[in-house]
DRENNU-783806 format. One line per 3 residues: their letters; for each residue x, y, z of N, C-alpha, C, CB. Coordinates in pm, 1 decimal, decimal comma, m for minus. Glycine has a CB too. Layout:
BEGIN
A = X Y Z X Y Z X Y Z X Y Z | ...
END
This chain:
BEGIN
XXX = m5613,2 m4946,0 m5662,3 m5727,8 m4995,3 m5586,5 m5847,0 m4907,9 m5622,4 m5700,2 m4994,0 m5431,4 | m5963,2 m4964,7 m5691,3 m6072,7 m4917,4 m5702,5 m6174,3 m4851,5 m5578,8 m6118,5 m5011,6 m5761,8 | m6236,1 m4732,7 m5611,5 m6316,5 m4686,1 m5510,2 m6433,4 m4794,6 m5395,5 m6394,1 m4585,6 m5597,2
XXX = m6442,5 m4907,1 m5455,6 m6504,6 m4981,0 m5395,9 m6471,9 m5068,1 m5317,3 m6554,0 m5015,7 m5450,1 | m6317,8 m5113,9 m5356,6 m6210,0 m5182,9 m5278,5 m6166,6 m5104,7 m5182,3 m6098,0 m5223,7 m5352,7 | m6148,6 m4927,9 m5207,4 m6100,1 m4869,1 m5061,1 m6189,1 m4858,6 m4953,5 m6052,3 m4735,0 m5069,7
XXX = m6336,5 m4828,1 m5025,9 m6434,1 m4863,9 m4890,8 m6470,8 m4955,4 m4843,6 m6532,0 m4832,7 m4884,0 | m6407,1 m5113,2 m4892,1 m6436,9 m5177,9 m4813,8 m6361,7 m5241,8 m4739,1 m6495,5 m5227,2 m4849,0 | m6216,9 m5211,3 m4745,3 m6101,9 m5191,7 m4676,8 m6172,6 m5068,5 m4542,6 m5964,6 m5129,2 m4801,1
XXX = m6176,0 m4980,5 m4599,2 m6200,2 m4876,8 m4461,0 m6290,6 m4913,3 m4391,6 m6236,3 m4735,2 m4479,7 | m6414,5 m4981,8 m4443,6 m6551,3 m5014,3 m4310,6 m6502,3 m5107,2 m4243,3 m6714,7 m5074,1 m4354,8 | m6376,2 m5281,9 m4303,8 m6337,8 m5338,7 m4243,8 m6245,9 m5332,1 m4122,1 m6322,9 m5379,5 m4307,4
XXX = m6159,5 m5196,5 m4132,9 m6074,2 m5165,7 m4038,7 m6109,0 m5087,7 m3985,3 m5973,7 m5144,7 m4059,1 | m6275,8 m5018,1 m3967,1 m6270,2 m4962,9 m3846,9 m6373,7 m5022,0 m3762,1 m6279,6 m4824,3 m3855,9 | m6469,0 m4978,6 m3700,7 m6611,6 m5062,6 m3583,0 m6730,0 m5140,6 m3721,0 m6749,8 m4872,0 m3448,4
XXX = m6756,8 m5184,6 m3695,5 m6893,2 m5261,8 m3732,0 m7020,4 m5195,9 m3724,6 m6912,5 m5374,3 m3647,2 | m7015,2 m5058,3 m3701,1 m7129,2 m4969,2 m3691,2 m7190,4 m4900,6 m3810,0 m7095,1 m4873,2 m3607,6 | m7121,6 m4916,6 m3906,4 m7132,6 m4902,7 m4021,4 m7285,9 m4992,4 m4113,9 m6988,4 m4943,1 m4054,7
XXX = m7325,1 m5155,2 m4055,3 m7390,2 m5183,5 m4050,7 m7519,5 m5121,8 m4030,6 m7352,3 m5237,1 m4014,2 | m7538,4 m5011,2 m3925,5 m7725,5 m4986,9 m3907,4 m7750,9 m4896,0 m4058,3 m7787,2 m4855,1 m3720,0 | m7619,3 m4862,8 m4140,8 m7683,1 m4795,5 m4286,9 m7711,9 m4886,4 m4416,8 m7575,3 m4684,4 m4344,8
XXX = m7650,5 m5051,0 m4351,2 m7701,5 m5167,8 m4427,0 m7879,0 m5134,9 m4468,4 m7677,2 m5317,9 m4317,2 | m7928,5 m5148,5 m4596,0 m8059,9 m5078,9 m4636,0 m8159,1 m5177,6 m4585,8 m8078,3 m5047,6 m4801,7 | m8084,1 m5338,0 m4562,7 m8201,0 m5401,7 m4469,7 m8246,3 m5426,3 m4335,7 m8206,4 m5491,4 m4489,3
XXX = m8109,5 m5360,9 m4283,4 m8105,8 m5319,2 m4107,9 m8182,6 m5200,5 m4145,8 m7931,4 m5281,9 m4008,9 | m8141,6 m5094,1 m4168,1 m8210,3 m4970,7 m4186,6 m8370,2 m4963,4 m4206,0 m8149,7 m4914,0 m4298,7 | m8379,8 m5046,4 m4263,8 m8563,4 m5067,2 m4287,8 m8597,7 m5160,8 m4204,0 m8626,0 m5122,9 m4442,8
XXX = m8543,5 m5221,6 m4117,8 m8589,4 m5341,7 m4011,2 m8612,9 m5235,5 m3888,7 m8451,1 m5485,6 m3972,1 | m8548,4 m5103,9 m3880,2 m8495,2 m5074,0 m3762,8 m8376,0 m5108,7 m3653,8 m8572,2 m5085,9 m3723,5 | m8265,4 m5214,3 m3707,5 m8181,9 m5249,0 m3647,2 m8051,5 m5153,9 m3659,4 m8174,0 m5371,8 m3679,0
XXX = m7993,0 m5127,1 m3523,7 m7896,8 m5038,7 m3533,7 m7814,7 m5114,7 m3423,5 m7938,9 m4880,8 m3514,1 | m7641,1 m5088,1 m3466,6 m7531,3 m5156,9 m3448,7 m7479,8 m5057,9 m3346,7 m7445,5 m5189,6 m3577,6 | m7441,5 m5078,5 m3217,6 m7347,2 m4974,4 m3127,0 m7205,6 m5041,4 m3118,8 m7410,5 m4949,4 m2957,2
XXX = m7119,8 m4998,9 m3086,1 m6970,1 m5030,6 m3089,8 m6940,9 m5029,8 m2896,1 m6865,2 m4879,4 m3202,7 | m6961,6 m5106,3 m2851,9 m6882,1 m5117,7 m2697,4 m6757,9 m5183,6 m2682,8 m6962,5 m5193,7 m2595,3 | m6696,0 m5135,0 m2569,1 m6559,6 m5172,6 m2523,5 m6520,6 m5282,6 m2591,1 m6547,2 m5198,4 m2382,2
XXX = m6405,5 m5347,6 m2624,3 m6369,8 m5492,1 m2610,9 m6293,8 m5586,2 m2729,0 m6497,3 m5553,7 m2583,9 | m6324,8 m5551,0 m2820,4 m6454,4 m5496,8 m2905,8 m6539,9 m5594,2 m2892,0 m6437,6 m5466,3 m3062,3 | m6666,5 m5467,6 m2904,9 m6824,2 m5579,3 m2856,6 m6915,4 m5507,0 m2931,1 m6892,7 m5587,7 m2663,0
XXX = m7033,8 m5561,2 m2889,7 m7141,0 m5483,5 m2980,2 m7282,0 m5538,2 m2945,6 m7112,5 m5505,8 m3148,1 | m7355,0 m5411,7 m2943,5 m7508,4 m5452,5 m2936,9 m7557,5 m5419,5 m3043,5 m7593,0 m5396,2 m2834,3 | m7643,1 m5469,8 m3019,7 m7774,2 m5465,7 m3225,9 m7884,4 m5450,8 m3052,0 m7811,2 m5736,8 m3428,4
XXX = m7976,9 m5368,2 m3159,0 m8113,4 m5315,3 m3103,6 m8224,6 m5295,6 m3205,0 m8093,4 m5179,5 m3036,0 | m8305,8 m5387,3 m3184,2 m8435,2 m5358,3 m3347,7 m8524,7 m5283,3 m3269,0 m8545,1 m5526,9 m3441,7 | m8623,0 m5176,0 m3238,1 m8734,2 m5148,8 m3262,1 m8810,2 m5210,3 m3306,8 m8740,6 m5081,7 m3303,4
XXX = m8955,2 m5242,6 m3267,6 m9066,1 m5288,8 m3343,5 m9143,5 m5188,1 m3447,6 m9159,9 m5336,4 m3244,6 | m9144,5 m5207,8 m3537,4 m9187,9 m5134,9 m3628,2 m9260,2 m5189,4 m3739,6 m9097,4 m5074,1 m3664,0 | m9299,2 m5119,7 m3854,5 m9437,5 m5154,1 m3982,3 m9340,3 m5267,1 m4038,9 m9495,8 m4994,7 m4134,7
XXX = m9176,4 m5232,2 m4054,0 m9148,5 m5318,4 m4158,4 m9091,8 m5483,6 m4098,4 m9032,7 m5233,8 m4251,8 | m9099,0 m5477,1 m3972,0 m9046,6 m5570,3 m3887,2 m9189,0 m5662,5 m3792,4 m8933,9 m5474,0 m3784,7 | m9272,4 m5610,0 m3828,1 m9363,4 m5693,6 m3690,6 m9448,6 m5761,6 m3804,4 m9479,0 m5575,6 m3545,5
XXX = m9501,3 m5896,9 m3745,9 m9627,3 m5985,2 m3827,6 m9750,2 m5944,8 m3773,1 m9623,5 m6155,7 m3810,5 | m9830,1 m6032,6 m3801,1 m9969,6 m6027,2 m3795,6 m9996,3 m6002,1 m3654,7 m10038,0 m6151,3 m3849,1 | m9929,3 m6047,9 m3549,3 m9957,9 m6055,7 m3446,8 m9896,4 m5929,0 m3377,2 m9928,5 m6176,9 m3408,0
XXX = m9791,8 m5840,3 m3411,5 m9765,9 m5713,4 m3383,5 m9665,2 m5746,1 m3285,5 m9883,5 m5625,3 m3341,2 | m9596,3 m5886,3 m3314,4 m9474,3 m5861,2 m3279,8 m9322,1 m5903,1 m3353,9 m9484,9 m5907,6 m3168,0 | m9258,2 m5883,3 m3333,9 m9151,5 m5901,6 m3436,5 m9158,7 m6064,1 m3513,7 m8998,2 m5876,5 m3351,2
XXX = m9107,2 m6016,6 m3634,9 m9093,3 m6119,2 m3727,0 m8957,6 m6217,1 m3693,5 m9086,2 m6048,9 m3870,7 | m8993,4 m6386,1 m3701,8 m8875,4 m6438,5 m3688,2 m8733,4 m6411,3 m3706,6 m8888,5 m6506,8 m3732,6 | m8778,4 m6394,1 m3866,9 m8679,2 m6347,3 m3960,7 m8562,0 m6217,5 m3954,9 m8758,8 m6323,5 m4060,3
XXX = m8665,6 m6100,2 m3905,9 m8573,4 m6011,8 m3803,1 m8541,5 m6053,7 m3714,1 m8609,2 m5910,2 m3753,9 | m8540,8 m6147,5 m3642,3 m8480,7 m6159,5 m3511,3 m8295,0 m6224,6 m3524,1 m8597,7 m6277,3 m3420,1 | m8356,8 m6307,1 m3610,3 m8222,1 m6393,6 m3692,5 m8164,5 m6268,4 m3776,4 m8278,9 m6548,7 m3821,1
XXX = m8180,0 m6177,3 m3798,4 m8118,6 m6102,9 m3941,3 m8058,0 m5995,2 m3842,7 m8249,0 m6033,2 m4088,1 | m8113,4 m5982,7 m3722,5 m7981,1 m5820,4 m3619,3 m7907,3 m5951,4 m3602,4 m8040,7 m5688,9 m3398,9 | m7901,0 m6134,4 m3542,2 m7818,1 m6194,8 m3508,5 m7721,6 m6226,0 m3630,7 m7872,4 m6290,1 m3442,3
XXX = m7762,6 m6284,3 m3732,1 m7653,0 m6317,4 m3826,4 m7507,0 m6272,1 m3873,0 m7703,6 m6310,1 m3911,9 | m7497,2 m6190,4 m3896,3 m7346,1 m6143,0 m3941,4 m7243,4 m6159,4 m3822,0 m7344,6 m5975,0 m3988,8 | m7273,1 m6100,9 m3675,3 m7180,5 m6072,8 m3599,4 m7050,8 m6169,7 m3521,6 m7253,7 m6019,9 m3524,9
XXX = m7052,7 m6286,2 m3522,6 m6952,7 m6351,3 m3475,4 m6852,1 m6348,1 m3615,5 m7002,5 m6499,4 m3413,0 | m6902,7 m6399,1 m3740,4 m6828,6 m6393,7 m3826,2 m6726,6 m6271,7 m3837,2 m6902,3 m6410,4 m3918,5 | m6821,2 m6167,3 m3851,6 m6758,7 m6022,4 m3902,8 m6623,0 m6042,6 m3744,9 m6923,9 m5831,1 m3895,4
XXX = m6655,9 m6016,2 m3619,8 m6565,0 m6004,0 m3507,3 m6458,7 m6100,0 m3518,8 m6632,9 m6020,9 m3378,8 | m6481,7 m6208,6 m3592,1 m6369,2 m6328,0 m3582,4 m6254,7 m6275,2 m3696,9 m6443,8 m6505,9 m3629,4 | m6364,0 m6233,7 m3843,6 m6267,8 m6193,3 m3887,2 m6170,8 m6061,0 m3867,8 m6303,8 m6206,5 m3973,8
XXX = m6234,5 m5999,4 m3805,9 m6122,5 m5819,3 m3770,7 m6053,4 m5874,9 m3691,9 m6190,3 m5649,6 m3684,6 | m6083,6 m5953,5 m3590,0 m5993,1 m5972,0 m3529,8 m5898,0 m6051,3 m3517,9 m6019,6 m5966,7 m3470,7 | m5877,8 m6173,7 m3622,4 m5798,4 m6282,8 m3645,7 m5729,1 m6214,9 m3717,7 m5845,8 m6405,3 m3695,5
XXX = m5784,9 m6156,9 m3822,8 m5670,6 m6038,3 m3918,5 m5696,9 m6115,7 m4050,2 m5457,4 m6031,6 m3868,2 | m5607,5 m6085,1 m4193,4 m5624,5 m6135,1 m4340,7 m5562,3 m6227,2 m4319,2 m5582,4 m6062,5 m4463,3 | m5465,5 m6313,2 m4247,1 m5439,2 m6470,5 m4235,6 m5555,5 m6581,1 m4208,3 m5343,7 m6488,1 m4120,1
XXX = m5650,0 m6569,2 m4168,6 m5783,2 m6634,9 m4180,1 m5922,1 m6608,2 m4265,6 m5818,2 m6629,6 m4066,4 | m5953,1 m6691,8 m4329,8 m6093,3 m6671,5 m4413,1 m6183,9 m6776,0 m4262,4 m6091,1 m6770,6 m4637,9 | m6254,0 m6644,2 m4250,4 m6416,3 m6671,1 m4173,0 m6506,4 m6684,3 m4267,1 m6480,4 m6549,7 m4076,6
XXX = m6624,3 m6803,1 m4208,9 m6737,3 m6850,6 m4315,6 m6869,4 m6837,8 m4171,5 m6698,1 m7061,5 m4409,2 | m6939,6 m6865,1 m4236,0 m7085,9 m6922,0 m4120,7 m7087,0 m7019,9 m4191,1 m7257,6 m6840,6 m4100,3 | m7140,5 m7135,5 m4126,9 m7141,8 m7275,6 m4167,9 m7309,3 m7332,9 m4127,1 m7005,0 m7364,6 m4077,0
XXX = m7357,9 m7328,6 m4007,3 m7491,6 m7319,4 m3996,8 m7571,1 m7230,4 m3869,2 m7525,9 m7456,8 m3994,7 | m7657,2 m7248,4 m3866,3 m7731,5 m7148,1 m3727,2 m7871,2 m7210,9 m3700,0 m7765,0 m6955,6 m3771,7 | m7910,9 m7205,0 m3575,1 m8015,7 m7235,4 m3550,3 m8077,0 m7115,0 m3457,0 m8008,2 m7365,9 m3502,3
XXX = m8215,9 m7089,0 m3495,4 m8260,4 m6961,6 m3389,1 m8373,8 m7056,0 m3276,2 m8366,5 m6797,2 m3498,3 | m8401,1 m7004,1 m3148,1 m8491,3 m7107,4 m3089,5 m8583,8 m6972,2 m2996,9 m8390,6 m7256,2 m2979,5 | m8689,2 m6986,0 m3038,5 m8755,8 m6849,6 m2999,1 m8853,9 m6895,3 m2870,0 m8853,9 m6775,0 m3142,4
XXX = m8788,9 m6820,9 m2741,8 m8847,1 m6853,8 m2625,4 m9006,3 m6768,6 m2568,1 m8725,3 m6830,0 m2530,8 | m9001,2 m6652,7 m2653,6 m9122,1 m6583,1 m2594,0 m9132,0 m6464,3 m2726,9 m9090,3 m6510,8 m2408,7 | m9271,5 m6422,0 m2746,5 m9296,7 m6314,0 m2862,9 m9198,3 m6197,7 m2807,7 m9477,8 m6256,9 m2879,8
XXX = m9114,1 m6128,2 m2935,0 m9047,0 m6024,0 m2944,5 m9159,2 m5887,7 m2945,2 m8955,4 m6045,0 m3071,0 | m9154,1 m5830,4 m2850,1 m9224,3 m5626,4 m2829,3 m9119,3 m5569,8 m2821,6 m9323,3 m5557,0 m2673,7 | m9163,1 m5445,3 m2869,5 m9108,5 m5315,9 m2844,8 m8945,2 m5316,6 m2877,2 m9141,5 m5275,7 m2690,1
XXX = m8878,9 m5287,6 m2814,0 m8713,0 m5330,1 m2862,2 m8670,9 m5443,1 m2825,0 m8600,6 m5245,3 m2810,7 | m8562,9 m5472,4 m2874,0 m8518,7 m5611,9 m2860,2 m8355,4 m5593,8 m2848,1 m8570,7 m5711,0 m2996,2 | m8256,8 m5651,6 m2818,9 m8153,8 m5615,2 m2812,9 m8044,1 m5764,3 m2851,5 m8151,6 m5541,0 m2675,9
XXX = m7923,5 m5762,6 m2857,1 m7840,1 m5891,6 m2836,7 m7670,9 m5795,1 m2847,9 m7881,2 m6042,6 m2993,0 | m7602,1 m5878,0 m2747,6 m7491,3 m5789,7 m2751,8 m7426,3 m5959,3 m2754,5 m7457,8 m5648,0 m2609,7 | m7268,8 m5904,5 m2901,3 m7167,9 m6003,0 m2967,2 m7060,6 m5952,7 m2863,2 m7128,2 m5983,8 m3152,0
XXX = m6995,0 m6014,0 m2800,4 m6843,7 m6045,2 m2791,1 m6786,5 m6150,1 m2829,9 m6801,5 m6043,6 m2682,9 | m6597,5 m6191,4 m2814,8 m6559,3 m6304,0 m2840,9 m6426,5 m6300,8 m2726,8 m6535,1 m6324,2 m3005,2 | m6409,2 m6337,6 m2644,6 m6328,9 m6313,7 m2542,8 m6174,1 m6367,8 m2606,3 m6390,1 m6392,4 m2403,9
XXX = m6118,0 m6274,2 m2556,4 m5932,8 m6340,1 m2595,2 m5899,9 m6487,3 m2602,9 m5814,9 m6298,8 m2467,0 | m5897,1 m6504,1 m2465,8 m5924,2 m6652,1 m2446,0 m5996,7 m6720,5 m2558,8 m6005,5 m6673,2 m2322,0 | m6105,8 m6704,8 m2605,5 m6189,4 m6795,0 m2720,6 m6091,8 m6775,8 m2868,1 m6380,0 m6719,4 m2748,2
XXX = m6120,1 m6664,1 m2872,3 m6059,7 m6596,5 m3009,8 m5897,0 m6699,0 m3008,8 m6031,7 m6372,0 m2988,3 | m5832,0 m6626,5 m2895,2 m5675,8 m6729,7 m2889,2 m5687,9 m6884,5 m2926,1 m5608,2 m6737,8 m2717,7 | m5813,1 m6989,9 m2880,6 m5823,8 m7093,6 m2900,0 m5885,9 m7122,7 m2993,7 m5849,6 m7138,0 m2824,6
XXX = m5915,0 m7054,6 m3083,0 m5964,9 m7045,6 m3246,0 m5832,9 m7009,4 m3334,1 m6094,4 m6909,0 m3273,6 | m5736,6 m6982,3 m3293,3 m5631,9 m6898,1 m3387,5 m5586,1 m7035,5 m3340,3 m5545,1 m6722,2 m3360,3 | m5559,1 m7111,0 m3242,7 m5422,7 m7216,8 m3203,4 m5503,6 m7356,3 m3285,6 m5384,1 m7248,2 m2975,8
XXX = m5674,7 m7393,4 m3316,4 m5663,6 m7464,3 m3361,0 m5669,5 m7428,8 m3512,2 m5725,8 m7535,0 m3304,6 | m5710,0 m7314,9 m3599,8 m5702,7 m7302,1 m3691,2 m5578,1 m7299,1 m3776,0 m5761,3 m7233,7 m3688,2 | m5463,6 m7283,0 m3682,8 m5320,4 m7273,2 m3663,6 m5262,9 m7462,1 m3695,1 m5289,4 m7198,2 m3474,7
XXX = m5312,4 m7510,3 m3602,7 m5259,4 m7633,4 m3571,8 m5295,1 m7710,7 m3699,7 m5315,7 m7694,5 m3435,6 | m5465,3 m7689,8 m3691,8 m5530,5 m7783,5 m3802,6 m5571,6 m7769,0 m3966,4 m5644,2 m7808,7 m3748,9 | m5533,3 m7641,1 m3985,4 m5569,0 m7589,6 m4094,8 m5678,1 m7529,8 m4086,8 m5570,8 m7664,0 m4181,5
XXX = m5802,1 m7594,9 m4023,5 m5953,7 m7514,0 m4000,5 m5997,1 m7584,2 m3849,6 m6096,9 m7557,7 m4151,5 | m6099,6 m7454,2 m3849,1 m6138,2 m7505,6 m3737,6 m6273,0 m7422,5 m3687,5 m6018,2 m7503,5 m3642,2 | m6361,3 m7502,9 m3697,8 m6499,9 m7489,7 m3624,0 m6557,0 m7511,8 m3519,4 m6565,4 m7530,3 m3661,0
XXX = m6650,8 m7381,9 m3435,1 m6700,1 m7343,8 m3340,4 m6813,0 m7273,7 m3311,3 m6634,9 m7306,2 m3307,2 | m6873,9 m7316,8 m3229,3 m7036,4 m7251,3 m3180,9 m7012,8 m7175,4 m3095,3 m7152,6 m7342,8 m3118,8 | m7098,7 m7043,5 m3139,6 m7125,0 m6909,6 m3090,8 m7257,2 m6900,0 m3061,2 m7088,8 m6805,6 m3180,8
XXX = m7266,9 m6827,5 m2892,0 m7444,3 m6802,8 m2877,9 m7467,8 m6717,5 m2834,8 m7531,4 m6877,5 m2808,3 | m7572,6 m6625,0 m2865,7 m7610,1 m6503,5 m2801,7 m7728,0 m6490,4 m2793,6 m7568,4 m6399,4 m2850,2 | m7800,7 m6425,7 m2693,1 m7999,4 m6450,1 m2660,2 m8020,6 m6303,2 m2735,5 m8083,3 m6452,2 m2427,7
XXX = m8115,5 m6254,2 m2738,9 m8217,8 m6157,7 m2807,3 m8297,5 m6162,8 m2659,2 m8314,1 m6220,1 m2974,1 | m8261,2 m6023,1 m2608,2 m8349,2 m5960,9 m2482,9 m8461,1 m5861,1 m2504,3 m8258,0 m5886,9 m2389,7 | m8584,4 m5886,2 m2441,6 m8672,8 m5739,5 m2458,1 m8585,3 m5662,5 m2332,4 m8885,2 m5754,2 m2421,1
XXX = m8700,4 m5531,9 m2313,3 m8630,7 m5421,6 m2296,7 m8678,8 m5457,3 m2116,6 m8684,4 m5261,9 m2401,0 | m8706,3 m5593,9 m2067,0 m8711,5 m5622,7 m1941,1 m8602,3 m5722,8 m1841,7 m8830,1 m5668,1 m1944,7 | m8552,3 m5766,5 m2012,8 m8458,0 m5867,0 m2013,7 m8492,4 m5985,5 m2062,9 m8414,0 m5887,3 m1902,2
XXX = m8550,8 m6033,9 m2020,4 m8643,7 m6079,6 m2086,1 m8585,0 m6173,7 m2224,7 m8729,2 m5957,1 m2115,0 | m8531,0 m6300,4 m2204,7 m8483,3 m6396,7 m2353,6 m8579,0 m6435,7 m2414,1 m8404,6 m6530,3 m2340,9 | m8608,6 m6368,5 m2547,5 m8686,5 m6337,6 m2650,9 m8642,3 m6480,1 m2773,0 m8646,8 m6160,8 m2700,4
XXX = m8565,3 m6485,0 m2769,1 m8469,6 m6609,3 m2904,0 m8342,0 m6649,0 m2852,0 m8415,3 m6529,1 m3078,9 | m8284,9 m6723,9 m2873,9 m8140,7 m6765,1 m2870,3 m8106,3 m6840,3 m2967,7 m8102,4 m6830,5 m2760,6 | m7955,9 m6757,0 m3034,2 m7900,6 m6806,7 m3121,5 m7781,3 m6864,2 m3117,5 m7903,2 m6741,8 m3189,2
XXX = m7763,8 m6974,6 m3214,7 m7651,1 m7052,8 m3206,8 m7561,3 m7065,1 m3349,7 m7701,3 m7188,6 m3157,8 | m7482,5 m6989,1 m3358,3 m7359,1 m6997,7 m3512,2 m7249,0 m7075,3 m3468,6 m7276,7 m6830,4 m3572,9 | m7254,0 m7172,9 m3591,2 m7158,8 m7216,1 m3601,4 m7061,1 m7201,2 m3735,2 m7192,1 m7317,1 m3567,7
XXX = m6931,8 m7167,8 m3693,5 m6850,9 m7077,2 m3780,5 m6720,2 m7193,5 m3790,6 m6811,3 m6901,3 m3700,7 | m6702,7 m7136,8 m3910,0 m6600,4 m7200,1 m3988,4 m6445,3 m7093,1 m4030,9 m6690,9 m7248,4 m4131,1 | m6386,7 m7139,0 m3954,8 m6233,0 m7057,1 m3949,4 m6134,1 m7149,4 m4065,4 m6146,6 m7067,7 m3753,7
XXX = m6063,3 m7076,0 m4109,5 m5957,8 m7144,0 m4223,5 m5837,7 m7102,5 m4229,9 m5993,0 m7129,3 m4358,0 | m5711,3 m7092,3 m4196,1 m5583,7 m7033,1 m4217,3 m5542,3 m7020,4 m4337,7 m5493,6 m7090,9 m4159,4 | m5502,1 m6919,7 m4419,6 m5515,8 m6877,1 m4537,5 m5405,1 m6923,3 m4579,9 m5541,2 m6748,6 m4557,7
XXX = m5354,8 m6932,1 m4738,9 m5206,5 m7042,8 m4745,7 m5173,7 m6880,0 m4830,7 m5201,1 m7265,8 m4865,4 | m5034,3 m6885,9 m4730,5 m4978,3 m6758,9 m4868,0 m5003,0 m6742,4 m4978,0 m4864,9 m6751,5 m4910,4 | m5007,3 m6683,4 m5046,9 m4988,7 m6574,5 m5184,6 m4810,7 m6602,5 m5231,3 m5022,3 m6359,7 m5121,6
XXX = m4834,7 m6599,0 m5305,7 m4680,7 m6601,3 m5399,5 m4644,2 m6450,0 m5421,3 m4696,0 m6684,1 m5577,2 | m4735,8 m6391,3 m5393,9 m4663,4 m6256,0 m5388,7 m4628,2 m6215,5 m5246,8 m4751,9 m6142,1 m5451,7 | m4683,0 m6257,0 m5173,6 m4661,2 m6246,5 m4997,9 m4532,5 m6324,0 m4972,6 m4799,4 m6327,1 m4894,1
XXX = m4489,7 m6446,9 m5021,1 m4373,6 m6478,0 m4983,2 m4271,7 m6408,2 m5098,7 m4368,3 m6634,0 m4964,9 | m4272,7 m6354,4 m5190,1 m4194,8 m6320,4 m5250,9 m4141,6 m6187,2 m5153,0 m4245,8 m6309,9 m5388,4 | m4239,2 m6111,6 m5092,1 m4199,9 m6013,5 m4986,5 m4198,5 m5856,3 m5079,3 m4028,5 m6065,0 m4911,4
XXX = m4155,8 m5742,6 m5061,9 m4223,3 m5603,6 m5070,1 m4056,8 m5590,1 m5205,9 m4242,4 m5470,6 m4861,1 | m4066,6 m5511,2 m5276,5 m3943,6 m5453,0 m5396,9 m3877,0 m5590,7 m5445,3 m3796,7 m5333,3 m5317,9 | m3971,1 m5724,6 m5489,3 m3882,9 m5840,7 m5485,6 m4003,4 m5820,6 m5657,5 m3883,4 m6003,4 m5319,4
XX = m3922,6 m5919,5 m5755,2 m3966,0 m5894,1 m5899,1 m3967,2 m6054,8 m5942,5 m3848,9 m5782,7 m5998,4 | m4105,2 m6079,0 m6055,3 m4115,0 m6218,4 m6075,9 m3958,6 m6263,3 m6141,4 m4252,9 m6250,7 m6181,9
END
């Protein structure tokens, strides 16, 4: 296994926090916290490389702390028997983004379980995920909507052949 394959084995198996050293979070100001559950908040700052003309955050950041996170959580936590995709998203921006902004990902057992039983049952299986973008009053700034694409992975011929077994 190449040095690039072990780190990306290791960022996958441990938190998702690894993200705020992503170089376009990092220059947005978006940073990833790891809470209970597993869960997670993203928090942008307003800043030079993130705000428009109007001096408040750019659409585009607002969608870019939301994007990755249902996917990435579906997949750690479904495990390497499922390929996770994003399939589409819509952002719907309720009021100008100031100062920080926040959005916290979970996926509750319950959901996650009824994503594994139809991806299980049906071969794939797709579902909408939503999470708002709060200022620092509370305040719903955007709300986003992913819709994700789950797939049950078909063995490997080396996976059923099983561990000291030879072509």
């Amino acid at each position: 296994m190449g040095w690039l394959s072990r780190l990306r084995a290791g960022l996958r198996s441990r938190s998702l926090r690894w993200l705020s050293l992503y170089p376009p979070y990092l220059g947005a100001g978006i940073r990833v916290e790891q809470l209970p559950g597993p869960a997670y908040r993203v928090r942008m700052v307003a800043g030079f490389f993130n705000r428009n003309y109007y001096g408040t955050h750019f659409g585009g950041s607002l969608y870019s702390m939301c994007d990755p996170f249902f996917t990435l959580i579906l997949a750690e936590r479904l495990g390497r028997g499922y390929e996770v995709w994003d399939k589409a998203a819509t952002i719907r921006f309720r009021r100008p983004g100031r100062g920080t902004v926040e959005a916290r990902f979970a996926i509750s057992d319950e959901r996650l379980d009824e994503v594994r039983a139809a991806a299980d049952r049906d071969g794939t299986a797709e579902r909408s995920f939503e999470v708002e973008v709060t200022n620092s009053r509370g305040q719903v700034v955007a709300e986003v909507e992913k819709l994700v694409h789950v797939r049950k992975r078909e063995r490997t011929r080396r996976e059923d052949q099983g561990p000291g077994s030879s072509s």
